[in-house]
Backbone as a ProteinNet text record, in pm:
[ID]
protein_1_A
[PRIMARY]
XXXXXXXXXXXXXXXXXXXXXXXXXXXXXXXXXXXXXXXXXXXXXXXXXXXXXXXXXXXXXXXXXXXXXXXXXXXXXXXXXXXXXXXXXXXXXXXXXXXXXXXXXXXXXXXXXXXXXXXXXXXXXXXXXXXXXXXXXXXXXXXXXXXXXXXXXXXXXXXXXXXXXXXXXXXXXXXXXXXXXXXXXXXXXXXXXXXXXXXXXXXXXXXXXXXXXXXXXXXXXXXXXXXXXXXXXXXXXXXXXXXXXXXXXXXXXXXXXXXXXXXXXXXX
[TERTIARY]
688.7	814.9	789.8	694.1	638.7	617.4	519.8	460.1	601.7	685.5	789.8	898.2	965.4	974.1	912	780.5	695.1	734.1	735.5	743.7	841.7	965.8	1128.8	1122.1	1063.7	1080.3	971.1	879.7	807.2	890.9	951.3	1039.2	1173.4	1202	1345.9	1268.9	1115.6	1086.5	1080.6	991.6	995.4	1065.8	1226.8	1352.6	1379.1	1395	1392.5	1348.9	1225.9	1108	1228.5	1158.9	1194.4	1350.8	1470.4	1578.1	1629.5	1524.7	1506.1	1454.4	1308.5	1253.9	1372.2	1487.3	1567.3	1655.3	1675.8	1813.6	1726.6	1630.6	1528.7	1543.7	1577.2	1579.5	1681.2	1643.8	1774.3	1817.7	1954.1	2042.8	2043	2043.4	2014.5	2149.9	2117.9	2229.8	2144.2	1997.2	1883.5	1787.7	1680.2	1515.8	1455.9	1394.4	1368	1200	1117.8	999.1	1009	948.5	925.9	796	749.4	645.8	598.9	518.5	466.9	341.7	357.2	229.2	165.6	29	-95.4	-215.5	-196	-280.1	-333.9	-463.7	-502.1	-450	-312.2	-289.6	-161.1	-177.4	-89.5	-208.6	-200.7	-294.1	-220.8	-331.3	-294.5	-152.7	-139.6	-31.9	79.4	89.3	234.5	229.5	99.1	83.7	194.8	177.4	225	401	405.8	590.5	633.4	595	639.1	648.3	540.2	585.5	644.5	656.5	768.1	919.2	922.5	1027.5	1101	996	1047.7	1083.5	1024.5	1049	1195.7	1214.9	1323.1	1441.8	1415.7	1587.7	1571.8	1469.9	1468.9	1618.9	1581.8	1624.6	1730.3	1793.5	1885.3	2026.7	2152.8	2227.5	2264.1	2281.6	2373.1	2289.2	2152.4	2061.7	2108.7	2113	2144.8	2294.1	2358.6	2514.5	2514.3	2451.1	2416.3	2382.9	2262.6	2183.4	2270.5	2364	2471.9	2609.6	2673.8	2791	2781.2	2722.3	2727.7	2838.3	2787.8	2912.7	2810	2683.8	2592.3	2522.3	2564.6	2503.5	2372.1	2302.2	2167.4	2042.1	1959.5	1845.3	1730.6	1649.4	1465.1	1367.5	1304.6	1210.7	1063.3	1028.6	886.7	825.4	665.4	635.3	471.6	450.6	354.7	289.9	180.9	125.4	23	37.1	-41.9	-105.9	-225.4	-244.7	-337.7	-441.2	-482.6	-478.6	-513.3	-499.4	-583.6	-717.5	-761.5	-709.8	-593.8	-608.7	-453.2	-435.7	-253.5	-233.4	-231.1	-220.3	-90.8	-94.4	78.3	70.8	154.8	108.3	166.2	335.8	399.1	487.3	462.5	516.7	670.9	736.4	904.7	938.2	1033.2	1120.8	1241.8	1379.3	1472.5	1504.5	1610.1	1696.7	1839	1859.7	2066.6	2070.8	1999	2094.9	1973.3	2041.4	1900.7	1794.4	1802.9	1696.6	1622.2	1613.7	1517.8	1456	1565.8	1478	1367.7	1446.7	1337.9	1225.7	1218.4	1075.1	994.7	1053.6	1005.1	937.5	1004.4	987.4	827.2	846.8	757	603.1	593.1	477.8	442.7	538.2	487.9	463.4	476.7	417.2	242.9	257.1	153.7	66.9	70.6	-22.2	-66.3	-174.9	-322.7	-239.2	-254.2	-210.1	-385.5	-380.9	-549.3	-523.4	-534.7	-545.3	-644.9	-588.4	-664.6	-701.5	-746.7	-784.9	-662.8	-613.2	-572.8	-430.6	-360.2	-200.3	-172.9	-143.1	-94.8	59.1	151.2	281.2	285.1	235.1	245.7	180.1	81.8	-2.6	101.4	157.9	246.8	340.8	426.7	545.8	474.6	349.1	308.4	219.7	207.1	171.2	272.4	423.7	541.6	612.1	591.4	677.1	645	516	484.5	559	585.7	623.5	709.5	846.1	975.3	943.1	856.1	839.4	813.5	853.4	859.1	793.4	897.4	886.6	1011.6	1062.5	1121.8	1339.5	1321.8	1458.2	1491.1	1642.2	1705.8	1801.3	1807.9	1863.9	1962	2065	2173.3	2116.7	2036.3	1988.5	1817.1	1745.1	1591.3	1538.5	1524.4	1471.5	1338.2	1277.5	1146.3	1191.8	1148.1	1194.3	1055.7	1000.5	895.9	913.9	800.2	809.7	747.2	653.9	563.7	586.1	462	449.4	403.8	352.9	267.8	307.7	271.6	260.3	167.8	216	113.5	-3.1	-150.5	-274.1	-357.2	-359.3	-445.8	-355.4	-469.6	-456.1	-287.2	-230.1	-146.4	-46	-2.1	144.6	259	279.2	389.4	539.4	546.1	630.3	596.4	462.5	473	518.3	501.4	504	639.7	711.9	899.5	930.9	861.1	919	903.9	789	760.7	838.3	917.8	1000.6	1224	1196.9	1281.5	1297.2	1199.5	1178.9	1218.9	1164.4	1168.3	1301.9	1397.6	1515.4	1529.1	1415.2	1394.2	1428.3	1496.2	1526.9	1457	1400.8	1311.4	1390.5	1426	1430.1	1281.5	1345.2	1252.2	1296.7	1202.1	1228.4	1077.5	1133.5	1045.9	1032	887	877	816.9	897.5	873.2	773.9	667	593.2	545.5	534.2	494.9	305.4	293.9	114	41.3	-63.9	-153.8	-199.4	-255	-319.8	-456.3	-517.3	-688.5	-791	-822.6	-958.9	-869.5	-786.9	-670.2	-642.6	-606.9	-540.4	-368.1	-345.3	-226.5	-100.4	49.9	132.9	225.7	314.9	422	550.3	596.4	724.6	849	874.8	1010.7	943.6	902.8	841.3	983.6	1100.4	1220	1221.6	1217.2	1261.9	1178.5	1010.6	932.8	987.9	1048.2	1105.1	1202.6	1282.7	1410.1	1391	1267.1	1238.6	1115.2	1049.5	957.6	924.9	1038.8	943.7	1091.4	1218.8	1322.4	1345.3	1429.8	1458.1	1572.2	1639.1	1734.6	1914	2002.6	2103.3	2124.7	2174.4	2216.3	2085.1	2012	1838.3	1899.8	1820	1835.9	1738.3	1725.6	1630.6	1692.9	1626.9	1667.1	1520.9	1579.6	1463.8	1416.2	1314.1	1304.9	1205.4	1252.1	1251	1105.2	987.6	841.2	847	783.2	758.7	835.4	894	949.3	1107.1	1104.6	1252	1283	1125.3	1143.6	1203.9	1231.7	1300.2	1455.4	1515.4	1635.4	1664.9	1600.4	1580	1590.5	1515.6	1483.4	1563.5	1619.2	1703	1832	1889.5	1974.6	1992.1	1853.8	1807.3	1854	1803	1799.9	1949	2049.4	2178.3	2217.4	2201.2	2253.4	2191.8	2067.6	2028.2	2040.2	2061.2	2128.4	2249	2334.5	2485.1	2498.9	2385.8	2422.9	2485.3	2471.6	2565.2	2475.4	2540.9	2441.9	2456.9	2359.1	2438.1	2496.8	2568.7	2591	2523.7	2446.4	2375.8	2344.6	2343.2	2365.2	2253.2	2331.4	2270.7	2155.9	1998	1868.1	1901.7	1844.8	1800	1747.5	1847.5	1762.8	1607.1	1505.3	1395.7	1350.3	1414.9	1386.6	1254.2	1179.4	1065	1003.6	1028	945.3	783.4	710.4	581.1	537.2	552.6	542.7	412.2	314.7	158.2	118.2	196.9	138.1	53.5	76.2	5.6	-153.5	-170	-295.7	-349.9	-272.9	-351.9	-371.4	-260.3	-329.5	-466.7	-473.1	-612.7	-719.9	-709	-820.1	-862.5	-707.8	-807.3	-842.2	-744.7	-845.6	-1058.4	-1037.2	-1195.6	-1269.8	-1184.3	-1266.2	-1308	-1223.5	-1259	-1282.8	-1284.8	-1368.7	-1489.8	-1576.8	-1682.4	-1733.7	-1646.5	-1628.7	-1657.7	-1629.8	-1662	-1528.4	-1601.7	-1487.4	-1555.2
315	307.1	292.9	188	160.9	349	415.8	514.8	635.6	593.3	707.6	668.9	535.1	485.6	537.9	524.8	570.6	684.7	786.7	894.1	958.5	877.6	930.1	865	751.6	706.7	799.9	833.2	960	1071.4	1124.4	1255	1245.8	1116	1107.1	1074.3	982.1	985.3	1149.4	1224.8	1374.1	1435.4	1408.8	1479.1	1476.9	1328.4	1264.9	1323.7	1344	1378.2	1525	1602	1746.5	1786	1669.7	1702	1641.6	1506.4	1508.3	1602.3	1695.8	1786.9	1891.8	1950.3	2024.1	1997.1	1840.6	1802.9	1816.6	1786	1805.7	1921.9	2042.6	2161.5	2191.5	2304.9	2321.7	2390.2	2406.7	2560.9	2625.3	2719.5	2829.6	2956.6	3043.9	3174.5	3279.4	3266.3	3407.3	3318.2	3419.1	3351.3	3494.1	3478.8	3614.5	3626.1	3710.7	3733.8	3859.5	3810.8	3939.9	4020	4144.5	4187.5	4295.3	4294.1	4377.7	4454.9	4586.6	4669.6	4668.5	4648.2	4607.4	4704.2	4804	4908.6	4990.6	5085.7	5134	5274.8	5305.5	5359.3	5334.6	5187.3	5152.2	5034.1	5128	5079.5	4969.8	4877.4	4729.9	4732.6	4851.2	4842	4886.1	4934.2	4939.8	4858.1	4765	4642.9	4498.6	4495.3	4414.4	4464.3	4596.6	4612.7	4582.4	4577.9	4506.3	4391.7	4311.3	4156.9	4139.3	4194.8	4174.8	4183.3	4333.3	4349.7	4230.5	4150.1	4065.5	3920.7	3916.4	3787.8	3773.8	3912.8	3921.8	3909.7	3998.4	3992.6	3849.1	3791.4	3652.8	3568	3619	3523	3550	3678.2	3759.3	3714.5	3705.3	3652.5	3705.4	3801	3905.5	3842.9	3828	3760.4	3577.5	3555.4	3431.5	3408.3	3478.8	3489	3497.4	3618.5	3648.9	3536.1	3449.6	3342.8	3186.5	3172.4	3090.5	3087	3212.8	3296.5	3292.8	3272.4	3261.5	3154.6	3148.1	3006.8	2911	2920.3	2799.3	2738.1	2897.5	2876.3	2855	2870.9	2837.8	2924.5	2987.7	3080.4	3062.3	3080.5	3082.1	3176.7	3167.8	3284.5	3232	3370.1	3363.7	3483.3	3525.5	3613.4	3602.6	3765.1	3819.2	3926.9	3951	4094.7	4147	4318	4354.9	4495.6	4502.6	4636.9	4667.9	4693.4	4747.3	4624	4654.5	4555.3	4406.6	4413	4264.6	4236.8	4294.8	4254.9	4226	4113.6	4089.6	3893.5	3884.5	3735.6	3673.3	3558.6	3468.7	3437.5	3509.2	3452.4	3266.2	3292.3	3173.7	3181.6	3032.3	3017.7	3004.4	2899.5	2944.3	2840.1	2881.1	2809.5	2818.7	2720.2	2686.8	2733	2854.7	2882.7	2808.6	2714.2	2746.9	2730.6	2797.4	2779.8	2865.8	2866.8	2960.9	2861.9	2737.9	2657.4	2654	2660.2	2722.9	2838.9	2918.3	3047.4	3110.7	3001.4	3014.8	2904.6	2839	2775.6	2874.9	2880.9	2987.6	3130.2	3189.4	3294	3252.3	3124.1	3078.1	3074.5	3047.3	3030.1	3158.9	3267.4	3385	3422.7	3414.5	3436.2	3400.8	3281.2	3223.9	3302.3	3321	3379.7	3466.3	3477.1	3617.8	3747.2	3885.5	3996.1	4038.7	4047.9	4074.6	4235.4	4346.3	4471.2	4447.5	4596.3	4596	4781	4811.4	4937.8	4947.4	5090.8	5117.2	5067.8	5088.1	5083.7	5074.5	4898.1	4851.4	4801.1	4860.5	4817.9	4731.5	4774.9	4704.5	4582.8	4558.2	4413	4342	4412.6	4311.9	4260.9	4337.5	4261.8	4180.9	4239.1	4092.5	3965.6	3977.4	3881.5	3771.5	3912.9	3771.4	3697.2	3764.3	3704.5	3562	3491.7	3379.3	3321	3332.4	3266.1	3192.1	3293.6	3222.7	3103.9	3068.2	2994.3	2835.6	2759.9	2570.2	2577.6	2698.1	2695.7	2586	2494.4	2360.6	2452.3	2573.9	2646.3	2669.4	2676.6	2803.4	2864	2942.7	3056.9	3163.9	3172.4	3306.5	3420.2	3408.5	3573.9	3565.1	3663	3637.4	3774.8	3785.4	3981.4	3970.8	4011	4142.6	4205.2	4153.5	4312.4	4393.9	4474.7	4573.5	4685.9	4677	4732.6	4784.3	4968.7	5021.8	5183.4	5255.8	5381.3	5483.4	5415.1	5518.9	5466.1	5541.8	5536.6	5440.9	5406.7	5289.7	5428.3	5347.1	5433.3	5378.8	5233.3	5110.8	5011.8	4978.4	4839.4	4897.5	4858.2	4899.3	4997.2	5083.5	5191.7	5116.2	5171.3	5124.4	5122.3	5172.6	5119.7	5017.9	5017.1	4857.9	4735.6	4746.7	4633.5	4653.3	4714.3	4739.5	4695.9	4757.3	4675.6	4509.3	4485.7	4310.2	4260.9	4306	4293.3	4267.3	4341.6	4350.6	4266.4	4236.8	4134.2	4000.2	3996.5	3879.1	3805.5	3947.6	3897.2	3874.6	3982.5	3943.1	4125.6	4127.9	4251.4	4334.9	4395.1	4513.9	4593.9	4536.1	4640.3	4701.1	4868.4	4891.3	4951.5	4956	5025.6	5107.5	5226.2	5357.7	5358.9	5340.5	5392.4	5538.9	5612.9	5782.9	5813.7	5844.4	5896.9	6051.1	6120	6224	6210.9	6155.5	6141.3	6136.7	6164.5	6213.9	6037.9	6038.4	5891.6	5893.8	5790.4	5804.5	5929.1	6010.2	6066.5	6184.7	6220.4	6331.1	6270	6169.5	6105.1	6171.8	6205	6297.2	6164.2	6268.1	6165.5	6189.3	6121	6201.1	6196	6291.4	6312.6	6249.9	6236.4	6227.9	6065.2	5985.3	5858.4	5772.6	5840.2	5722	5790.9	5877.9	5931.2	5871.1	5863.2	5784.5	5671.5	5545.9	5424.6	5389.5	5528.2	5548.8	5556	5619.2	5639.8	5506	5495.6	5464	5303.9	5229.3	5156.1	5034	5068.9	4979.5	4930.9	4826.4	4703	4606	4657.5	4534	4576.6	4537.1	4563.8	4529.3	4630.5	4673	4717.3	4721.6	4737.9	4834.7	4882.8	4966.3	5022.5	5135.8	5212.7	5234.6	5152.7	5201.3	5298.4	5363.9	5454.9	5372.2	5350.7	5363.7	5506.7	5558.4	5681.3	5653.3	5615.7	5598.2	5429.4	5378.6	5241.6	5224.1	5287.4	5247.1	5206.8	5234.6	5216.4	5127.5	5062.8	4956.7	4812.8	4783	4648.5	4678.3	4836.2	4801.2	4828.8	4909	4912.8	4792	4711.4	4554.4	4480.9	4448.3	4374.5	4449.3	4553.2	4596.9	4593.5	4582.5	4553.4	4419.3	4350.3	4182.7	4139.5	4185.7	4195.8	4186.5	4302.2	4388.7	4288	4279.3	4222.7	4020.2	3976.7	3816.4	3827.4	3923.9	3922.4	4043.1	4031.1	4091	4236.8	4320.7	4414.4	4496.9	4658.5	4805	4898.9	4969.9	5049.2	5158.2	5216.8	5337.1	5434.5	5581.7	5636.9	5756.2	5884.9	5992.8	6011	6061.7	6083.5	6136.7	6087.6	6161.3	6276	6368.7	6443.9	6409	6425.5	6376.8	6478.9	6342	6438.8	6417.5	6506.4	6508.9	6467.1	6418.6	6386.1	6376.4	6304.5	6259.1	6246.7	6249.4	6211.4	6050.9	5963.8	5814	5784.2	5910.1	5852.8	5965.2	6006.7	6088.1	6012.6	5874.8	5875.8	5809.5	5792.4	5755.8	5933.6	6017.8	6160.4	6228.8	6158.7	6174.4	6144.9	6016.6	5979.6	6029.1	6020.2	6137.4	6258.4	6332.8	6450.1	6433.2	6370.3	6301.8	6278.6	6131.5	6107.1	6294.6	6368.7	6458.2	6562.5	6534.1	6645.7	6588.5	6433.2	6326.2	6364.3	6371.3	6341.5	6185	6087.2	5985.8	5915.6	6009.1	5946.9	5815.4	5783.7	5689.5	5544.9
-3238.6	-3311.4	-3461.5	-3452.2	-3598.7	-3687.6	-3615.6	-3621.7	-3728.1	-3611.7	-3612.4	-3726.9	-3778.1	-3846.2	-4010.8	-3944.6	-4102.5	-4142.4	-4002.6	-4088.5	-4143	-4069.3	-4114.9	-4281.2	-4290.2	-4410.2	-4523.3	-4481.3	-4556	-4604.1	-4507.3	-4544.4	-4583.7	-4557.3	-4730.1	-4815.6	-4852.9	-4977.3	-5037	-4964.2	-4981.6	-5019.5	-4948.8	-4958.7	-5096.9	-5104.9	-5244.7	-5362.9	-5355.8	-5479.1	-5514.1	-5419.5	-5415.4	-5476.8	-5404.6	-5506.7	-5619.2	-5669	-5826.9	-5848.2	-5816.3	-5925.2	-5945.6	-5854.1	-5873.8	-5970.4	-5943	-6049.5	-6156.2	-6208.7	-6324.2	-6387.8	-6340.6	-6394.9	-6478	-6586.8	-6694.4	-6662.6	-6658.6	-6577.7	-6731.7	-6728.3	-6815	-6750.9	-6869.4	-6795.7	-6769.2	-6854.7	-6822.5	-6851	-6761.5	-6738.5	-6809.8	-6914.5	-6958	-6987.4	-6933.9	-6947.8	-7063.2	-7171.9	-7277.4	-7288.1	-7213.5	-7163.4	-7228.7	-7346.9	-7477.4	-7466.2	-7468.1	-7452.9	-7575.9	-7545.5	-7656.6	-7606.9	-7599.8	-7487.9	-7614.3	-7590.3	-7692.7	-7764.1	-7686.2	-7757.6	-7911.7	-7890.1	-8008.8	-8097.1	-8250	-8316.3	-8370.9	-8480.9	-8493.6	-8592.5	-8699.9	-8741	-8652.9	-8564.8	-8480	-8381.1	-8327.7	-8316.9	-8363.5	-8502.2	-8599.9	-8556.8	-8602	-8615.6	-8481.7	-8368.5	-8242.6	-8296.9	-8332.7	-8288.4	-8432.5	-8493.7	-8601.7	-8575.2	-8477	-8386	-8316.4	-8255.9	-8136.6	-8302	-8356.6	-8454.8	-8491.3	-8525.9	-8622.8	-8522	-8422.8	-8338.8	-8279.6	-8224.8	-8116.6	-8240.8	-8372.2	-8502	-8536.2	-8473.7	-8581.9	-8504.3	-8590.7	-8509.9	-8430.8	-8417	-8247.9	-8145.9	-8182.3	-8045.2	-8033.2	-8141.1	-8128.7	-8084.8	-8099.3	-8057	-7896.5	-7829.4	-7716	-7651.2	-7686.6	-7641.3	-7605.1	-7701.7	-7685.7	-7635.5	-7572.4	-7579.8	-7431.6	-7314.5	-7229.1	-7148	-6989.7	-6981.5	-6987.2	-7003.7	-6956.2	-7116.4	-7244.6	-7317.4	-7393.9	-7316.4	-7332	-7226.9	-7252	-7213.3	-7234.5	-7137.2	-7189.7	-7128	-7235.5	-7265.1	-7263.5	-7249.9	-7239.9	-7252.2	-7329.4	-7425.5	-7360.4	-7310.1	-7275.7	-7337.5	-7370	-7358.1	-7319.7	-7267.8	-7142.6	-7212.5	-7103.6	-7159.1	-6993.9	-6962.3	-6835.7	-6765.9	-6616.1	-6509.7	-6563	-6603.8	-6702.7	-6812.2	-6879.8	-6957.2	-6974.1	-6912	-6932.2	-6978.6	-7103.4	-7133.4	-7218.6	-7142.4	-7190.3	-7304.9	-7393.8	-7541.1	-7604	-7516.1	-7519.4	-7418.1	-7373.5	-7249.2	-7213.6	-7139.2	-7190.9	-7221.4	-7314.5	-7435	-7421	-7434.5	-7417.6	-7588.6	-7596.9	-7635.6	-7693.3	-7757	-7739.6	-7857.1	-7964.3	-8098.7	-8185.2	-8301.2	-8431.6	-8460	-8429.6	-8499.4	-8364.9	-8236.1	-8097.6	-8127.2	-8192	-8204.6	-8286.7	-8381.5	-8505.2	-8465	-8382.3	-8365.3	-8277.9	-8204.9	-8103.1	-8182	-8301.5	-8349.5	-8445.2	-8475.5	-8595.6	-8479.9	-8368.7	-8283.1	-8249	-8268.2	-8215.2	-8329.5	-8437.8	-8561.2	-8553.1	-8552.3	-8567.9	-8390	-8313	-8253.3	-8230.6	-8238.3	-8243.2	-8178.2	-8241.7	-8118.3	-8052.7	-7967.3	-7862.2	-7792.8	-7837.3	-7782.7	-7667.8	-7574.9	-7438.1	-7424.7	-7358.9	-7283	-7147.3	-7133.1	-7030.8	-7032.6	-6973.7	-6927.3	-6777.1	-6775.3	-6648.1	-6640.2	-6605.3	-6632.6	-6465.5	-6371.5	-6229.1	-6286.8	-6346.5	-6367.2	-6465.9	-6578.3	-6605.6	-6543.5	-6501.9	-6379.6	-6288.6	-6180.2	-6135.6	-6182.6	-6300.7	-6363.6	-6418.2	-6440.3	-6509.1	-6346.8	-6260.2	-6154.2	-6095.9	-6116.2	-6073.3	-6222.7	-6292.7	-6423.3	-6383.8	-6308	-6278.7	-6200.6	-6113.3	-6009.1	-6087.8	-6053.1	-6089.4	-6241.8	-6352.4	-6463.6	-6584.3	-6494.2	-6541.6	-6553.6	-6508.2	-6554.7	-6416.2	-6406.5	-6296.5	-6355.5	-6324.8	-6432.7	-6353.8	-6415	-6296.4	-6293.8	-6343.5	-6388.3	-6435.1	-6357.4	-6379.2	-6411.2	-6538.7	-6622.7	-6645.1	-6641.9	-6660.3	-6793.9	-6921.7	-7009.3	-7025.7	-7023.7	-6998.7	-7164.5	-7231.4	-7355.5	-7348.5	-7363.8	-7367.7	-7438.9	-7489.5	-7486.6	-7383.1	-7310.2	-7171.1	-7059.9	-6956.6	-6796.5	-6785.2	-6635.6	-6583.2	-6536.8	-6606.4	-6548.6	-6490.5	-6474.6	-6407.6	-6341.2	-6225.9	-6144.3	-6038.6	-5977.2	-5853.1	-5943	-5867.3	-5872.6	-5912.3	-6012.8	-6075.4	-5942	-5890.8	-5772.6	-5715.3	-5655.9	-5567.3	-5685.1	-5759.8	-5875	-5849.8	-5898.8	-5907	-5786.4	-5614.7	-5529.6	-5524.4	-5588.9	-5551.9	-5633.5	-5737.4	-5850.2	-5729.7	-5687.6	-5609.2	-5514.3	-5405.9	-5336.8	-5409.9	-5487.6	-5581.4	-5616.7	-5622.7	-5677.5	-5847.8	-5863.8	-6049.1	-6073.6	-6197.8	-6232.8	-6275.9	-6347.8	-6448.9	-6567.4	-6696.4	-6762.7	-6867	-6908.9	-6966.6	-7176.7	-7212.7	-7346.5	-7374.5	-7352	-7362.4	-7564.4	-7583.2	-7703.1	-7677.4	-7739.3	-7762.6	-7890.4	-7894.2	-7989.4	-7986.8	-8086.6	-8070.8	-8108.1	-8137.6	-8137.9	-8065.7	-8070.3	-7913.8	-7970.2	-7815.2	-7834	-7876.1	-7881.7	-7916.6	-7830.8	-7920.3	-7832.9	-7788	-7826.7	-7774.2	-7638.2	-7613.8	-7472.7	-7527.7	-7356.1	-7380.7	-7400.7	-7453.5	-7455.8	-7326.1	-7270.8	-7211.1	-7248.7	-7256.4	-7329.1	-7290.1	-7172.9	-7050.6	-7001.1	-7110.3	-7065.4	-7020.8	-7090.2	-7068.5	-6897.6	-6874.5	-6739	-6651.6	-6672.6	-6594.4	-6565.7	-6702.7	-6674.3	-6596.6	-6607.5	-6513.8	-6339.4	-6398.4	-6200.1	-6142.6	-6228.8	-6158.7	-6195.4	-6286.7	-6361.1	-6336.6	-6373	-6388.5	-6219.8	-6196.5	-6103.5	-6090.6	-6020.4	-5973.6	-5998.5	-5967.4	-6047.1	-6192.9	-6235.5	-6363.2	-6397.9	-6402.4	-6470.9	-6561.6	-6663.7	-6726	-6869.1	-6904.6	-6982.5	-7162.2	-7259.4	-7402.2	-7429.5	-7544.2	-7621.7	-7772.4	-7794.7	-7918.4	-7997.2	-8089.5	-8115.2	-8243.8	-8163.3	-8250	-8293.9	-8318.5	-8357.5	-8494.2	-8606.1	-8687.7	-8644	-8513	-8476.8	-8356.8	-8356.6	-8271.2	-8289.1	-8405.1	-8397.9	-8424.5	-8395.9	-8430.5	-8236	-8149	-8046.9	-7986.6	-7996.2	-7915.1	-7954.5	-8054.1	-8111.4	-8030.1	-7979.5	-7894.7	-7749.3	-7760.7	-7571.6	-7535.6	-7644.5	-7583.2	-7622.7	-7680.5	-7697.4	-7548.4	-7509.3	-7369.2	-7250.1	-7276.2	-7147.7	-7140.1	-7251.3	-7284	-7212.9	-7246	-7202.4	-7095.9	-6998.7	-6895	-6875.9	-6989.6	-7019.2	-6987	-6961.5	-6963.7	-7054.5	-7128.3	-7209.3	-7132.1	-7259.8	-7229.9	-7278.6	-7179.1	-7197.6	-7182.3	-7239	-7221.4	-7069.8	-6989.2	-6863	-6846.5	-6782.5	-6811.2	-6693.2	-6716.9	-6626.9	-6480.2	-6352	-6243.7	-6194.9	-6217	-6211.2	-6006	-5958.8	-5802.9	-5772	-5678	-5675.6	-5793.4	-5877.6	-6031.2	-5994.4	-5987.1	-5997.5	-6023.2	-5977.1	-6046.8	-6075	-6023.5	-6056.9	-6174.6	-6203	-6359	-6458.1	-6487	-6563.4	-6534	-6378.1	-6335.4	-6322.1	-6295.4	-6312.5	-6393.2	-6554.4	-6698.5	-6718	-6705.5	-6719	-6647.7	-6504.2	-6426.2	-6519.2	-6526.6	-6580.7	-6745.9	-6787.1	-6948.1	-6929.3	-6839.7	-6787	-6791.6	-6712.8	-6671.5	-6760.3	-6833.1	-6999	-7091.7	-7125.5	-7247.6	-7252.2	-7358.1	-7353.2	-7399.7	-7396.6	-7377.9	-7252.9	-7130.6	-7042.3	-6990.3	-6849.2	-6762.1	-6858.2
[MASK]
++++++++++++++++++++++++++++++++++++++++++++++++++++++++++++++++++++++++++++++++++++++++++++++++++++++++++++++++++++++++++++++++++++++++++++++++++++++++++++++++++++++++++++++++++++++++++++++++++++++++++++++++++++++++++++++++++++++++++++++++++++++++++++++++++++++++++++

C-alpha cells in the first residue's frame, strides 16, 4: 500500500512539474525560424546585404507594427544560416519580440555576429535543423513558420521534399523567398531560372505557405521586409499566378550539380 501510495504521489508531483513548465511558457502569436542561405554561391558582399536585409526590416516599423498588432501581440524569433548538409548553424537563438526596443536588441546581436559561408545547398537540412527549435523553446505560439531564404536548389544532404514533408508532419509551415539572379555561380555553376517555381513546388509547407521573389540581392531587403509583414500577420500575397509546372523535377538541383561535378575540372 505503502508502495502504491508512493507512486500516486510521484505522478501528481510529475503532473505538477510538467503543467508549471506549460504555464511557464510565453504565448506568442508566431514562432518564427529565420533560415538564411550562406552557400557559395553568394559572395561575402551579398552576404552582408542579407543580413543587412534582415537588420533593417526586424527594425523597421511595418515589422514592428506586424509584431505587435496581433491579438497576443507579441512574437519570437530565431535566426539561422545554412548552406550544405554540414554546414547549417544557429546564429541567434529565440527572442521575444513586442515592441522596437526587442527588436532593436535583437537586430544589434545580429549585427554583432560573424556571417560563416558554406559549400553546397541544403534547403532539406535547414528545415530539419529549424524543426527541433520549436520543441521546449520557452514559447507556444498559434502559428509555427519556417521562413526559408535562398538562391539555388537544394543539391545536398535529403530531397527537398522529405524535409517539406517532416515540415508538415510537424505542423510547422514553410515559407520561401526565391532570390533570382542572373549570374552564373562560382566556376560556371549553373543558375536556375524558374527557382520561384522550384519553391512553389518543391520547397513551401503548410497552409497559407507561400513564395516572394526578390529580383537579385539589391532587392533583397525591400523583399524580406515584405515577407515578414505578410507572414507576422498571417497574410498571403497576392501573386501573379506561376506557371503550373506538371511533374516539376524537385531533384534538379542535385542533377545540376552531378552534371556540373562531371564537367568541373574542379572535380567532386
Amino acid at each position: 500500500m505503502r508502495w502504491i501510495l508512493g507512486l500516486l504521489t510521484g505522478l501528481v508531483c510529475v503532473a505538477a512539474v510538467h503543467r508549471a513548465a506549460a504555464e511557464a511558457e510565453i504565448a506568442v502569436d508566431l514562432e518564427l525560424v529565420l533560415a538564411v542561405d550562406v552557400s557559395g554561391s553568394i559572395d561575402p558582399s551579398e552576404a552582408i546585404l542579407q543580413r543587412e536585409g534582415y537588420i533593417q526590416a526586424l527594425t523597421s516599423p511595418e515589422v514592428v507594427r506586424a509584431a505587435t498588432g496581433g491579438p497576443i501581440g507579441r512574437i519570437a524569433v530565431s535566426y539561422l544560416e545554412w548552406a550544405g548538409a554540414e554546414h547549417v548553424r544557429l546564429v541567434l537563438d529565440w527572442h521575444l519580440i513586442d515592441g522596437l526596443p526587442a527588436a532593436e536588441r535583437m537586430a544589434g546581436w545580429l549585427f554583432e555576429a560573424d556571417v560563416r559561408s558554406g559549400q553546397r545547398t541544403s534547403i532539406s537540412s535547414a528545415v530539419m535543423f529549424a524543426l527541433p527549435l520549436f520543441r521546449d523553446n520557452g514559447f507556444v505560439g498559434t502559428r509555427r513558420v519556417i521562413d526559408i531564404s535562398g538562391d539555388g536548389p537544394n543539391n545536398s544532404g535529403l530531397p527537398a521534399l522529405a524535409a517539406r514533408d517532416a515540415a508538415i508532419g510537424a505542423g510547422v509551415s514553410v515559407n520561401g523567398l526565391a532570390i533570382l539572379n542572373d549570374r552564373p555561380g562560382p566556376f560556371g555553376y549553373p543558375i536556375l531560372r524558374d527557382l520561384d517555381i522550384y519553391y512553389e513546388e518543391c520547397v513551401i509547407a503548410g497552409p497559407g505557405a507561400f513564395v516572394l521573389v526578390a529580383d537579385g540581392f539589391d532587392d533583397f531587403g525591400r523583399a524580406i521586409r515584405r515577407k515578414l509583414v505578410l507572414e507576422i500577420a498571417g497574410l498571403v500575397p497576392r501573386r501573379p499566378p506561376v506557371r503550373q509546372a506538371a511533374g516539376y523535377d524537385c531533384l534538379i538541383g542535385e542533377r545540376q550539380l552531378q552534371e556540373w561535378l562531371r564537367r568541373s575540372p574542379f572535380g567532386p
